[in-house]
N, C-alpha and C positions, 0 to 999 in steps of 0.2 A: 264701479260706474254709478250705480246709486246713491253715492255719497257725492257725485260731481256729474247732477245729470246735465247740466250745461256743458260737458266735456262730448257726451254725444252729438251733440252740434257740432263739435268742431272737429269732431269723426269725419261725420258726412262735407263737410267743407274738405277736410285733407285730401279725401277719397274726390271727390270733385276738383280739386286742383291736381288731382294725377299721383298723388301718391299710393304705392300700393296697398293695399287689404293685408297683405303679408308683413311688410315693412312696418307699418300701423301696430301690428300682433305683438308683432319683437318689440315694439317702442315700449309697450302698454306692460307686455310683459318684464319689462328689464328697468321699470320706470321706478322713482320715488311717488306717492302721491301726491308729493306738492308739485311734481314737474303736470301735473293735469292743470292745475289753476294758472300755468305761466299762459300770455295770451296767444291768440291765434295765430299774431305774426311770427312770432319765438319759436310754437313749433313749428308751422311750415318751411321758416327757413332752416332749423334743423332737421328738419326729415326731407329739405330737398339737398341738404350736402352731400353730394353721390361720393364724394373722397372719404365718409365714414359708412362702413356697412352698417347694415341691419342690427346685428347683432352688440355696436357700439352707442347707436345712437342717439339711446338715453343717457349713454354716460358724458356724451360730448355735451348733448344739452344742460345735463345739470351742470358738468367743472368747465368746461372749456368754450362753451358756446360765446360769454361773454367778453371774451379773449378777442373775438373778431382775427379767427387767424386765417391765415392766407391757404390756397387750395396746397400748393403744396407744403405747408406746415399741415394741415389735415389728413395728407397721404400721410405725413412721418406720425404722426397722432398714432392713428388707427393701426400701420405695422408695430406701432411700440408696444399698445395696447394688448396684441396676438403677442406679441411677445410677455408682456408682463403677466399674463394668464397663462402662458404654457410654462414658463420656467419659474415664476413664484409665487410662492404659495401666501401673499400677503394680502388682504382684501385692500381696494381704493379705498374707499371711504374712512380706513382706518388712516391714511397718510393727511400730512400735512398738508394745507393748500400749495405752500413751497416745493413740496415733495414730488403732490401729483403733478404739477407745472415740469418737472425732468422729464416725463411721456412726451413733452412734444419738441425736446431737445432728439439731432440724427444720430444718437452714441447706439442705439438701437438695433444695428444693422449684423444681419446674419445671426452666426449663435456666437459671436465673440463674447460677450456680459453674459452668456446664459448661466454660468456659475456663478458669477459676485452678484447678478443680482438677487440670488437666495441668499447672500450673507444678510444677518440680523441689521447691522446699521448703512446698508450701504446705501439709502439714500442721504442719510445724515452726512455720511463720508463724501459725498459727490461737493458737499456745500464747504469740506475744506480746500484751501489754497491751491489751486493750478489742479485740481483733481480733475474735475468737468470740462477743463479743455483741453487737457492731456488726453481722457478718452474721448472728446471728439475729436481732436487730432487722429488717436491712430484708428478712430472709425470708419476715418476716409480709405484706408487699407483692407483689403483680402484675408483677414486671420481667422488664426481656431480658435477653438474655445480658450479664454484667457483663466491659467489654472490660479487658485485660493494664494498660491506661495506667490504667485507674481500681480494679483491685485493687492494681495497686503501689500508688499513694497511700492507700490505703484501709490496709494493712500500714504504711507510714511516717506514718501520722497520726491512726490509728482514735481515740488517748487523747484527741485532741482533737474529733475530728470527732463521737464517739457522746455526750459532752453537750449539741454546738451542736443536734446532727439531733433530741437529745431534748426543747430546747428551742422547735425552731422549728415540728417537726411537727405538737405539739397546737391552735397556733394557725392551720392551715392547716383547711379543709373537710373531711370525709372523701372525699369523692368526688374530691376533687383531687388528694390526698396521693399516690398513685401516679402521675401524671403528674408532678407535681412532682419526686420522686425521679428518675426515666424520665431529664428535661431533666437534673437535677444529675449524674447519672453519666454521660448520654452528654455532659456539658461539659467531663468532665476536667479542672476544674481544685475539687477539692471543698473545701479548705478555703478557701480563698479566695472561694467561693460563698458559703458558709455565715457566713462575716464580715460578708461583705457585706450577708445579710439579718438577721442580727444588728441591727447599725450603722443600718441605712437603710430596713428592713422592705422592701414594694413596695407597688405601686400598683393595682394588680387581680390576685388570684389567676387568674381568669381567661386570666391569658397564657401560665400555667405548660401551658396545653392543648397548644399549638406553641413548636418549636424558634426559633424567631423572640421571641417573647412571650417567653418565660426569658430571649434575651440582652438584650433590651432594660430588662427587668425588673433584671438582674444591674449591667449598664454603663449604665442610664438614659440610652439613645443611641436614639431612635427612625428605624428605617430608612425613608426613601422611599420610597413605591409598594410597602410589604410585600404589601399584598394581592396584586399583580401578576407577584411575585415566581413562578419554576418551583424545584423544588426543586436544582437544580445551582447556578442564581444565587442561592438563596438560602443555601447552602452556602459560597460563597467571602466573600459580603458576611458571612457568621456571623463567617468567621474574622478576617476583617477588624477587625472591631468588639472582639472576643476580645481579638488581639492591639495592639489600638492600630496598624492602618492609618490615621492620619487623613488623610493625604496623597491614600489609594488612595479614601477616603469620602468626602471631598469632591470627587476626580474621577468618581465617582458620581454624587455631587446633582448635580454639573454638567451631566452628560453620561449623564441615565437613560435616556432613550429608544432612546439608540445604544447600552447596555449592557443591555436589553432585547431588542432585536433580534438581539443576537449566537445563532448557532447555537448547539444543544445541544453538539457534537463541540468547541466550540470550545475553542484551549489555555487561555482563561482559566479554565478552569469542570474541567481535570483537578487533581484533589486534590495531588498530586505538585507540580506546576507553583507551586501558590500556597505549599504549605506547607514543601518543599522546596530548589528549583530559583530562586524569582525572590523578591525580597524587592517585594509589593505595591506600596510605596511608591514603589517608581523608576518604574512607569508614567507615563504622559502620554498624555495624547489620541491624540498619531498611535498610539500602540503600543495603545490601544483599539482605534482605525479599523482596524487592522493584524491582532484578534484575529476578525476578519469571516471573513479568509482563513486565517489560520493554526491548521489544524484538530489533536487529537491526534494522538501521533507515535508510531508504532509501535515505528522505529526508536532511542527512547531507553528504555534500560538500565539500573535502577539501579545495578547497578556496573558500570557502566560511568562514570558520573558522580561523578568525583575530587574535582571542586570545592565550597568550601563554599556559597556561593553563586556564580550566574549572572547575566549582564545578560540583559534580552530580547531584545535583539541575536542573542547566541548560541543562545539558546532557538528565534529564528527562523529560523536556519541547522538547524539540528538539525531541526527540523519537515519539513522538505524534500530533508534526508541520507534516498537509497535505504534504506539500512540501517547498522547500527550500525556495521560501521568505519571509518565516515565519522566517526564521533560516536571511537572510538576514536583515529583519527589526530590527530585533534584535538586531546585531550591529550597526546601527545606532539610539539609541535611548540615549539618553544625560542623563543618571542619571548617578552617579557614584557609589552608592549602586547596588551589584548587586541584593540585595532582591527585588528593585526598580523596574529597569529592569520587572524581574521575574513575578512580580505581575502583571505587564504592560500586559506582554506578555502571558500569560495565559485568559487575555481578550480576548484578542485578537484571541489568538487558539479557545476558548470555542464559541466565535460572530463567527469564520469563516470567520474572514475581509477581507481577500486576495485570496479567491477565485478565486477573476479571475485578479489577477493582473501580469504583465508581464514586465512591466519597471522600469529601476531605477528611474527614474523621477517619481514615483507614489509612490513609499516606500520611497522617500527622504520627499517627500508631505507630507505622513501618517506620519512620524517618526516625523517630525517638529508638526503637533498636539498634538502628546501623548507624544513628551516630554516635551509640555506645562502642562499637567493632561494627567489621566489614562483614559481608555475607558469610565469608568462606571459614569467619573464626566460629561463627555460628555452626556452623556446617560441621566443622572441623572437631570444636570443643563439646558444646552441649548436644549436638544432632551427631558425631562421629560413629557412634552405634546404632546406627538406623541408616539401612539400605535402601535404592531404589525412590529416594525423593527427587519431589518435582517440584518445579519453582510455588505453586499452588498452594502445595503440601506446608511449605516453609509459610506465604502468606497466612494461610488458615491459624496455624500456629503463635503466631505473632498477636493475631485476634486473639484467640482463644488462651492463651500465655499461662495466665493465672490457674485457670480452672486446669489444665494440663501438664505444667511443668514437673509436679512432684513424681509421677509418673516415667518421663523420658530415658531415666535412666535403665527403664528395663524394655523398655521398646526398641522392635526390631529390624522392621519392615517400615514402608509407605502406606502400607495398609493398617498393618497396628494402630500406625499415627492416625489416619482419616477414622478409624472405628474409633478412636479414646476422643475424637476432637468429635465428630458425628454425635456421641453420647455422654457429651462435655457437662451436661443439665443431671448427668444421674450420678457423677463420679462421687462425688460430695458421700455417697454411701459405702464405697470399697475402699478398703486398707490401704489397699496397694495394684500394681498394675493386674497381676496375676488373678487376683478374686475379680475385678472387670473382666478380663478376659474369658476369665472361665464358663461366662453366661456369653460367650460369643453369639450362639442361635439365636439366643431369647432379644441381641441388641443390633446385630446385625442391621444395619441399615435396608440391606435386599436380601435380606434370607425368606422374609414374609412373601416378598414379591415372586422369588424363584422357586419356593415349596409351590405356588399356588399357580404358577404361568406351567408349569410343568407336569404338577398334579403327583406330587409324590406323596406315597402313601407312610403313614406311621412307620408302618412294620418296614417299608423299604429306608425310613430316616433312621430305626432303628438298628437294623442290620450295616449298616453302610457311614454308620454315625462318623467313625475315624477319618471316613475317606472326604466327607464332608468338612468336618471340620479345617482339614488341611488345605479343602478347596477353597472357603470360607479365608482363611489363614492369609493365601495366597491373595486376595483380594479377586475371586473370579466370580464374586455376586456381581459385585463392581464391573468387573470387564463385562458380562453377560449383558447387566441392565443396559448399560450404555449403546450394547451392539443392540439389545432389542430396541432402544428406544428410535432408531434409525427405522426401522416399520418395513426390513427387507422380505417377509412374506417369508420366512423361512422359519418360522417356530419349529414345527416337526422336525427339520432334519437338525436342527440345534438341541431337541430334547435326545435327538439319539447318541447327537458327539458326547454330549454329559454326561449323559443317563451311563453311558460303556467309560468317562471319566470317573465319576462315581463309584462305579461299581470293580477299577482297576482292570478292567479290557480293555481301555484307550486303544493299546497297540493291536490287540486282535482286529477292534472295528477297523483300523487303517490299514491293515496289511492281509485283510478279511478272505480267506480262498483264494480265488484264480481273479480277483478284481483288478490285480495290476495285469492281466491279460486279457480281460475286457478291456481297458482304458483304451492300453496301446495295440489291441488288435495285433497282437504280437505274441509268441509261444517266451514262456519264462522260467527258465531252470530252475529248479529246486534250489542249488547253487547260487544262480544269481538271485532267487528272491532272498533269501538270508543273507546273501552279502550287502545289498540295497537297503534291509530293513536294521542292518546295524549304525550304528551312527559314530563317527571317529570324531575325536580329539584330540587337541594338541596344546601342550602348555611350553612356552618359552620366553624366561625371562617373564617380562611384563606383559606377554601378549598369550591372549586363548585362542582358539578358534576351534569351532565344534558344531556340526551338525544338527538340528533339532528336528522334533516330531511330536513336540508334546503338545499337549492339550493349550494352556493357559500360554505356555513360549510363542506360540504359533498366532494364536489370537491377536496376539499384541506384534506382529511384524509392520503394524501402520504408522507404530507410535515409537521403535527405536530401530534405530539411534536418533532418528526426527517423523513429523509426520509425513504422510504418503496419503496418494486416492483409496489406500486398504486402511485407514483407519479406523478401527472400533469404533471411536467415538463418532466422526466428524465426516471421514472419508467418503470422495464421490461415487466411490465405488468399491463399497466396503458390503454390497451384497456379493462379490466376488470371493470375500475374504476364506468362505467355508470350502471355499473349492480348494485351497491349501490343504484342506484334509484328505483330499487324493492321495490314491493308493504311492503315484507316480511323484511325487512332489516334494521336498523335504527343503528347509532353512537354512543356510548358513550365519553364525552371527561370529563376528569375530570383536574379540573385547583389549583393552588397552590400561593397564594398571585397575581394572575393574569394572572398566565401565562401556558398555555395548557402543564401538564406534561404527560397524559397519553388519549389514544383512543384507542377503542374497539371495532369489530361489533358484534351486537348483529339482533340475526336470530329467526324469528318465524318459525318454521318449523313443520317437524312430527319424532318420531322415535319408531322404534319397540326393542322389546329384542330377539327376531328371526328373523332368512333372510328373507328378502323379495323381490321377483323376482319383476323384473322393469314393473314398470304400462302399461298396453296396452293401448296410449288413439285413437286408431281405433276404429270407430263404425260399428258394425257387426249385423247382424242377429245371434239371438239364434240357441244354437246347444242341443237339447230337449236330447241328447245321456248322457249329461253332466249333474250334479248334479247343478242344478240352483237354490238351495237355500240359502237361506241369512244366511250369513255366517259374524260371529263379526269378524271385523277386529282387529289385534293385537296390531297397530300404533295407537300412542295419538299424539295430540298436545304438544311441549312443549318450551321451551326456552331456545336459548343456545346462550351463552356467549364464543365467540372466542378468539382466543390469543389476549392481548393485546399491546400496543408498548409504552416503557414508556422512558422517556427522562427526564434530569434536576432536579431529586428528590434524594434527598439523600437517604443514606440507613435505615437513622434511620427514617425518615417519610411515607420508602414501607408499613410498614407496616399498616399505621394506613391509605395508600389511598388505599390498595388492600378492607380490612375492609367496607371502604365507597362501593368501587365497587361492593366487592357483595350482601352490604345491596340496593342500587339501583335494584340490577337486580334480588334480592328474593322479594323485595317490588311490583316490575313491574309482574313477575311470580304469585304472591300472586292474583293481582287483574283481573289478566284474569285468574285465578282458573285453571292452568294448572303448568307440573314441569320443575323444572328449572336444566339444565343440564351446567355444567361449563369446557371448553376442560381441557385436560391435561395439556395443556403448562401453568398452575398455579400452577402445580405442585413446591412445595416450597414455596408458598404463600397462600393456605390452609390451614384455622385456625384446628389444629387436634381435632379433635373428634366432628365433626360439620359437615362435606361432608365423604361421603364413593365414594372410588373408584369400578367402573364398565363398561361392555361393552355395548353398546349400536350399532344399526344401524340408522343411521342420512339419512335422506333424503335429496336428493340435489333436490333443487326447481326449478320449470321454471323458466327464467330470459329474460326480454325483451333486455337485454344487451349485448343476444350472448354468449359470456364466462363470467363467473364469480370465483374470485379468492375467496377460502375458504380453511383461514390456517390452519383449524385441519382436514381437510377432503384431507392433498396432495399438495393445491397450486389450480393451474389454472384448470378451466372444461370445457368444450364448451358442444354442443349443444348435443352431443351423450351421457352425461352423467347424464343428465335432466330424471327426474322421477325414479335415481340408489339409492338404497343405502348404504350405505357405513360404514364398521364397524370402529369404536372409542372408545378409550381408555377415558373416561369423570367420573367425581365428580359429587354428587349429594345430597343434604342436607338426613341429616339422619333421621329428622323431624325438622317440621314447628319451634317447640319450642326452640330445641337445635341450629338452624341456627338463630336464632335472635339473633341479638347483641344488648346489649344498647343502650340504645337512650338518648341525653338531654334533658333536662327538654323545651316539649313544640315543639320538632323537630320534623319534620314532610315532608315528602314531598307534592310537589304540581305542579299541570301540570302549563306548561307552555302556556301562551296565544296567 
């Protein structure tokens, strides 16, 4: 204002002819400072145009005031304006005088342009051939937003498109004509529409109502069971029909009912998949029946997807890839078979190898090995002597290659491997595997950490060194660190499981005096505790199956044959896990050419066929008022057989290992002369007419472990639910006879030593 104090004059003049004080503010602020020198008549008659706000009406004064436009070209102004400020991000001043002059054309209206007008050239674009009166044309209409794919074509074909639309609209209803347009622009393909109905007219305007009705109307291809249609299947079959799927639409008619039923998630019905990723037509039935299971994939990228097109083959690998660089290893792996590829990678997904991989430098690594051979020759040729690997194990490996390879041949374990890869920086100094390993203590990755969390003394590391060592061997620095790093509050009673591993009492601590008759509040024969505490076996063929109780076996019930909420590592409820060391408790694992496909827990306990209120164990003086006679208790001993968790078997051999499992635990039942109770969650793997379904109450045991997790009984208990019990739904042999299954010639179980 000091720079134009004659402009304060014409303040008080504005404000005396009636303009607001506010209005004045917005001007002054929104102004250039040459619009201050324009003269007094100039701005009053722009600050008295009530058809532009406040907020505009500096900028009418500078571009458009000397336009002399009419009030309602000022209304269209001002809405264009709101609009060119909310949808683009282009400043006026930077446009052409030509440019800014399209603000007071009516193409403006609703949010139809609110996408093309953020394209880079789309004012330049308005100024080619029939473009500017093609969108005023369909301005005069009710539409959505007009998408990028149908104003490109709209800019590449307006000369032709605004005689057909001029031609065909008048002979359309009024009341349809807007739906009509609606269908043609979201069809994205408009001149080619527009020929169409040229050429061939239609057959009821009435179809122009739905997205369905236009295409059939367009390609005189009537769909199937349209009415029945949801909107996602009726989306993929659109495109179908669009593009000339006839292949994909006749395995439609064929097969509607099964392409009905398909889930919403499912991958046939993601946009991406059909339009992108799988060319329709290669389908086939199975790969329908196939789209039942194979839901969206979180895990695919679009770039990450190199290829121009995909089989559903690979589609259905990807579906089931953890996360994407699984989907990126992929393309880098050098066969040119994609079946190749395929087989590769399905290794790959099934081991879990990229778990924790995060850079391209590590997938370029991994790819360069398996495009030399496939996982399993790895596994098979150089890894064949080495037990107990994890997909991880083999990643790590692949890293570290060099510094470890000369090594491999005398390695034994998964842990050997993680200790020579762990101390990969010192090898360079040993001959050979043997002189490394010998300094096991001294390189141990958690040995420092478990001397010190535990507090073990010289003289106890020296006396006990073997048993260490073994433990070490086993990889239970490793299990231990992992469970403590979980922060379950239970250090103490973890220094006493070890401390009695260590020192070879394992089995005393678990079967410690009369603590399986605290547990279950239950009297326990000399008899039946030695037959409980033995553990049976069974070898047939290619199949084990064998009871456990040991220290490091037990530990690890989270993590095989898959993971579980008791896992070591990771599990949600893996502070339960130490309550497996009850006295009452014992493993089943059963294995398949070597390899642990199913575990089980299996519970001594008590249960009744009537309620029964929770045990008082307060000792009291007698109340003489009360019938203090001995009274049979209703509760037996019996044995029960929890869910179990099965992994890596196929379906044709469930059955013949469920078969084994519950001849193990009627066998075990059998010799402690008490019944054997099987949960529900076997339901479907119950041989028929051999278990009868019934209710029972299960008693939940004392547990030195604080909470203990029991799958048919809920999940997780703590301490408040010690001596409940608890009603189940459980199977139970219909007799001795009829639950016996065959045996081979000479088979037999026998404990283990």
């Amino acid at each position: 204002m000091v720079a134009y104090p004659k402009f304060l004059s014409k303040i008080i003049s504005l404000l005396e002819a009636g303009i607001s004080a506010y209005r004045i503010e917005m001007f002054i602020g929104g102004a250039d400072e040459k619009l201050f020198a324009r003269s007094y008549e100039e701005l009053e008659a722009a600050l008295k145009t009530e058809a532009i706000s406040d907020r505009y009406v500096a900028i009418y004064l500078q571009y458009y005031f000397s336009s002399h436009l009419s009030e309602k070209e000022c209304n269209i102004l001002n809405r264009n304006m709101e609009f060119f400020e909310t949808y683009c991000d282009k400043k006026l001043q930077n446009l052409t005088p030509s440019e800014r002059m399209v603000l007071k054309e009516p193409i403006f209206t609703g949010e139809f342009l609110g996408i093309a007008i953020a394209e880079e050239n789309f004012f330049q674009d308005l100024g080619k051939g029939k473009v500017l009166e093609l969108l005023k044309y369909l301005s005069k209409f009710q539409l959505p937003m007009l998408s990028k794919e149908a104003y490109r074509q709209i800019v590449k074909n307006a000369e032709e498109l605004y005689p057909l639309l001029r031609e065909i609209i008048p002979r359309l209803h009024k009341g349809i004509r807007s739906c009509f347009l609606t269908r043609w622009l979201e069809n994205e393909q408009l001149l080619f529409d527009l020929n169409r109905f040229v050429r061939q007219g239609w057959i009821s305007q009435g179809n122009f109502y739905t997205r369905a009705g236009y295409i059939q109307e367009v390609y005189r291809y009537a769909i199937k069971a349209v009415d029945r249609l949801k909107y996602y299947q009726e989306s993929v079959l659109l495109y179908a029909v669009k593009h000339q799927k006839k292949h994909f639409l006749k395995l439609y008619e064929e097969n509607t009912e099964l392409f009905l039923e398909l889930p919403w998630n499912s991958i046939l019905f993601q946009k991406a998949f059909y339009e992108e990723y799988v060319n329709l037509n290669t389908l086939n039935f199975q790969n329908l029946k196939e789209c039942r299971k194979i839901k969206e994939c979180s895990a695919i990228e679009k770039t990450d997807m190199l290829q121009k097109e995909y089989t559903f083959a690979e589609i259905k690998l990807f579906a089931v890839c953890p996360d994407r660089e699984y989907i990126r290893l992929y393309h880098k792996l050098n066969y040119r078979r994609v079946d190749d590829r395929l087989r590769v990678m399905q290794e790959v997904v099934k081991k879990r190898l990229l778990d924790k991989v995060t850079s391209e430098e590590t997938l370029e690594r991994v790819a360069a090995f398996l495009s030399h051979k496939p996982l399993s020759k790895w596994v098979k040729e150089e890894l064949g002597n080495i037990s107990g690997l994890v997909g991880m194990d083999i990643l790590d490996l692949f890293i570290s290659w060099e510094e470890v390879v000369r090594f491999l041949p005398e390695v034994k374990n998964g842990f050997q491997l993680r200790y020579l890869i762990a101390n990969k920086e010192k090898l360079s100094g040993y001959p050979n595997f043997q002189s490394a390993y010998a300094e096991l203590l001294k390189n141990d990755p958690h040995w420092e950490w478990m001397k010190n969390t535990f507090a073990f003394s010289d003289s106890f590391i020296r006396e006990h060194e073997a048993n260490i060592q073994t433990f070490l061997e086993q990889g239970g620095s490793e299990i231990l660190y992992e469970f403590y790093k979980g922060d379950t509050g239970q250090t103490e009673m973890l220094r006493r499981l070890l401390v009695a591993e260590l020192m070879g009492k394992f089995k005393d601590l678990k079967y410690h005096d009369t603590d399986l008759e605290k547990e279950l509040a239950f009297p326990i024969s000399e008899k039946q505790m030695k037959l409980w505490a033995e553990n049976l076996q069974l070898q047939r063929k290619e199949w084990k199956i064998w009871e456990e109780d040991r220290f490091l076996p037990v530990m690890q019930i989270g993590e095989l044959p898959d993971k579980t909420c008791l896992s070591y590592k990771t599990g949600m409820y893996r502070k339960c896990l130490l309550s497996c060391f009850d006295s009452n408790k014992k493993i089943i694992y059963i294995s398949y050419q070597g390899k642990i496909v199913l575990r089980a827990i299996l519970r001594l306990t008590k249960a009744s066929e009537e309620k029964m209120e929770r045990e008082n164990k307060e000792f009291q003086f007698v109340d003489f008022t009360k019938d203090t006679g001995k009274k049979e208790k209703p509760e037996q001993l019996v044995l029960f057989l929890e869910k179990a968790y099965v992994k890596g078997i196929s379906d044709r051999l469930e059955q013949e290992m469920f078969k084994l499992l519950f001849r193990m635990v009627k066998e075990k039942a059998g010799r402690l002369n008490i019944s054997l109770l099987i949960s529900r969650d076997y339901f479907g793997n119950i041989p028929s007419g051999r278990f009868q379904k019934e209710s029972k109450y299960i008693y939940i045991s004392a547990t030195k472990g604080k909470e203990q997790y029991l799958d048919s009984l809920g999940g997780n208990h703590g301490i408040a639910s010690e001596g409940k019990y608890l009603k189940a739904s459980v199977y139970h042999p219909i007799s001795p006879e009829k639950c016996d299954y065959e045996r081979m010639e000479g088979e037999k179980f026998s404990e283990i030593s």
